[in-house]
N, C-alpha and C positions, 0 to 999 in steps of 0.2 A: 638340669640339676641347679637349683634356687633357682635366678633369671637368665640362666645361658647355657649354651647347649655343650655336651662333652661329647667326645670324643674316645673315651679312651676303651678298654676292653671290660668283659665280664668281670676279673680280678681286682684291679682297678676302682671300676664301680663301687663291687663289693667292698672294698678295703674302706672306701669314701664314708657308704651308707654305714659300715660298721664303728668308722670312727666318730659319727654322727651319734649314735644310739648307746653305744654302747656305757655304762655308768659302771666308774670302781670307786668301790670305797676310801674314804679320805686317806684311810689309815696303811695301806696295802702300800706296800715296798717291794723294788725291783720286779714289777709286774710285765710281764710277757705276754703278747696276744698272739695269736697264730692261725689264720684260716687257711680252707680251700674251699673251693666252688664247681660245683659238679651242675652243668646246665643241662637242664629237664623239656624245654623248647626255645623258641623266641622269645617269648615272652616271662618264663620263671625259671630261674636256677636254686638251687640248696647252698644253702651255706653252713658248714663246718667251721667253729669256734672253739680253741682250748686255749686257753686261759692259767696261768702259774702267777705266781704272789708270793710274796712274805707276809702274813697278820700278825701283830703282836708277837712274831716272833715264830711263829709255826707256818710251814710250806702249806702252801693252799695250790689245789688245783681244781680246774671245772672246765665245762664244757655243755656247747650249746648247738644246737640246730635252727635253720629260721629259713626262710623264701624270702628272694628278694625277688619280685613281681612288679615289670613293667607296664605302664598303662601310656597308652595316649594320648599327648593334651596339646593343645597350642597355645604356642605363646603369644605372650601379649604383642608383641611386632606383627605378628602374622594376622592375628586373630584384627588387629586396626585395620591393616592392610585392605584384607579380605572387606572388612565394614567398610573402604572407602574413608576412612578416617582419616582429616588432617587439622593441622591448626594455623600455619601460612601457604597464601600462597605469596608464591615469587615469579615477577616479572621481569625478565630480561630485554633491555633495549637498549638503542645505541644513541645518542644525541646526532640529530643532521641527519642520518644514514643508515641502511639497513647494516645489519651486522652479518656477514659472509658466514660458511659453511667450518671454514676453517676455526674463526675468530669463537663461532658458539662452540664447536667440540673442544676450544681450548679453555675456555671457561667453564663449562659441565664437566671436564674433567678434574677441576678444583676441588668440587662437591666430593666425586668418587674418590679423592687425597685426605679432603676433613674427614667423610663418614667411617675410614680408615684408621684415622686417628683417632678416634670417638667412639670404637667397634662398640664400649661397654656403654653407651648408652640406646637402651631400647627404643628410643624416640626419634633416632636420626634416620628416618629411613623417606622415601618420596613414593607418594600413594599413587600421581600422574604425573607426565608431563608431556610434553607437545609444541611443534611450534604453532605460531599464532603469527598474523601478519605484525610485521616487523621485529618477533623476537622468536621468544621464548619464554614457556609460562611452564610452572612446576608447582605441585600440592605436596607440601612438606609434613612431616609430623610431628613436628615442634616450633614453637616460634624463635627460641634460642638456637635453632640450627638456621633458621632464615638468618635472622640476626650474626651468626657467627660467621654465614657464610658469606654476608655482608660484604663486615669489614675483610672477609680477606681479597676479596674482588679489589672491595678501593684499595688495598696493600698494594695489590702485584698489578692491577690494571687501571686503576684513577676511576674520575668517576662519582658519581652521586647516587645516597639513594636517600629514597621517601617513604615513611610508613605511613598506615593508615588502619583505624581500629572497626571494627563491624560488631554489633551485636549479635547472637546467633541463637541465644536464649536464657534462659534463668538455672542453675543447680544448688540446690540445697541453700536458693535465700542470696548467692551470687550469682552476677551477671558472665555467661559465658560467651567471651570473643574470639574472633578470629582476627590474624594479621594478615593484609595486603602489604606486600614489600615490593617496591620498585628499585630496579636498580638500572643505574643510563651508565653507559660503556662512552666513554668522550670518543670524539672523531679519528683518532690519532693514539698511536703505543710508543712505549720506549723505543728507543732508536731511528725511531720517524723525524724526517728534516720537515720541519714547518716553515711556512714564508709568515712572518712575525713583524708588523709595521715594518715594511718593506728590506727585512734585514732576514736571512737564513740563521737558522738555531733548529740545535737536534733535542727530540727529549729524553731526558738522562735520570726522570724520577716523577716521584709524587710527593706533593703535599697535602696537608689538609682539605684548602681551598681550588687547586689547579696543580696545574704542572712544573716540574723544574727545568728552564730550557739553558742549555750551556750553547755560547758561541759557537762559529765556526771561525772566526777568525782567533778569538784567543781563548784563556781559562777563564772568561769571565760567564757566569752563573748567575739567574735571574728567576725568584720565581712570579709566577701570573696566574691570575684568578681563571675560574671556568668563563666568568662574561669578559676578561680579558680578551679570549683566547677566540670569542665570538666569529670574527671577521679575521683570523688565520686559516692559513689553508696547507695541507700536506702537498708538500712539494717531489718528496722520494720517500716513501715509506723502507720500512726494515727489510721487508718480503722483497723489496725491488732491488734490496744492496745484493751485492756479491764480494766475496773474499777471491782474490787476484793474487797471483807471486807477483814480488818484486824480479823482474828481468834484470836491473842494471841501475842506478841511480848515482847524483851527487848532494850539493848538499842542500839543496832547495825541490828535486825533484824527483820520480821513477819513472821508469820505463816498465809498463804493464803490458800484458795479452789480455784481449777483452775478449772472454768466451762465447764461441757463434758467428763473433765477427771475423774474428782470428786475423786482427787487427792490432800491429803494437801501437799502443796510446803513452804519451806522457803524463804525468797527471803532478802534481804540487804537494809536497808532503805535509800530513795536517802538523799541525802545530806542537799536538802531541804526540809525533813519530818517538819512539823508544827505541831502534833499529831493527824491530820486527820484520822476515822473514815475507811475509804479508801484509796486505790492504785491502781493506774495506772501501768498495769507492760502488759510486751510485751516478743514476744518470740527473743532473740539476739543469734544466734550463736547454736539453740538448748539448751539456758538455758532460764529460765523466770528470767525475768529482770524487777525491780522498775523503771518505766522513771520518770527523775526530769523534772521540769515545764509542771507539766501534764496538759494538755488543761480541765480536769473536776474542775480545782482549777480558772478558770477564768481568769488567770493571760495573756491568749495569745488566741487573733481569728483570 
């Protein structure tokens, strides 16, 4: 019904198609419509209309009959689909390194989040996709869905991307193009301990140009470009931390259980301890180490 599909029953329908069609005169006061719908197969029902009014003053009533008769059409999303039609494509890569199993299903699941948010436009939909050595490549059906789905990548995962314009042919006297979209996934996610000119920092954000990395020794916060960040190297990533109880502690340290090893460790309270119940601690260098701005405290996604 117009560009989107309904759901609802016979009744329904009919009420839709009749408030669609139906014309009263300018003049007509305290008008009353009333159907019912007597379905004849799948495809046509009867519809029953009476009709009451006031005109100039005198009671008016009437009454009408009519078929509402369904046909099948496809819609313009399917109907692309089917022809293979798109207008970007999108490349998925990672800078340095292949991108894991995990790291792609958590970014293709961004797409299935916008296309969700965006149900009402026809053109968000993806014609292919597939991986490809070192990524992942998708055939979108818009370029403002490549585009939108962009920036939300650089939002939530940093990162670069590149466009690039193709000719594909002429319509009506304009040139028709296609976009290549590239988008690079940096080495390293929030929560990742980076070794940073020879100094440990976790990353706690994105900027425009690179990343925001906060100390581990205090609150101090620095951001750095992507060629900055060139000759860093992930030290503990996020997937390697583990959330531990505190067993016992004073005021400089805790006494943790390290699960598997089933080993009490001591470990040094980060700087940003709050008295939380819990720590976030990761293995650094062969020692287990407390990470400050630990991703289970909420403070950073």
């Amino acid at each position: 019904m117009g560009k989107g599909w309904s759901d609802g029953d016979e009744l329904s329908i009919a009420e839709q198609r009749v408030k669609e069609n139906l014309v009263v005169i300018e003049d007509a006061e305290d008008v009353d419509v009333g159907l019912s719908v007597e379905i004849i197969d799948d495809r046509s029902s009867r519809i029953q209309i009476q009709v009451t009014a006031n005109l100039h003053g005198l009671a008016f009533q009437d009454s009408h009959e009519t078929l509402l008769q369904t046909s099948d059409v496809v819609c313009q999303t399917c109907s692309r689909k089917d022809g293979a039609y798109f207008e970007a494509e999108f490349q998925i890569r990672s800078t340095g390194r292949r991108l894991d199993s995990q790291e792609l299903s958590s970014i293709r699941a961004t797409l299935d989040e916008m296309i969700l948010d965006t149900v009402d436009d026809p053109m968000f939909f993806v014609t292919k996709e597939g991986p490809v050595q070192g990524g992942w490549d998708l055939q979108l059906g818009s370029k403002s869905m490549a585009r939108m789905w962009s920036r939300k990548l650089i939002n939530r995962f940093g990162g670069t991307s590149k466009e690039t314009s193709t000719v594909i042919g002429v319509k009506d006297g304009a040139e028709v193009t296609r976009l290549t979209l590239s988008y690079r996934k940096p080495a390293f996610s929030i929560g990742d301990v980076m070794r940073h000119r020879e100094e440990n920092w976790v990353v706690v954000g994105w900027q425009k140009d690179g990343p925001i990395l906060g100390s581990m020794k205090n609150n101090q916060r620095t951001g750095r470009t992507w060629r900055d960040m060139q000759k860093s190297s992930v030290i503990c990533s996020a997937n390697d931390q583990i959330e531990v109880q505190i067993l016992d502690k004073d005021g400089s340290a805790a006494e943790v259980m390290i699960p598997d090893e089933w080993k009490l460790n001591t470990v040094a309270l980060p700087f940003d301890y709050g008295g939380e119940e819990t720590l976030t601690i990761g293995l650094i260098d062969h020692t287990w180490t407390a990470i400050p701005y630990a991703l289970n405290k909420g403070d950073f996604k």
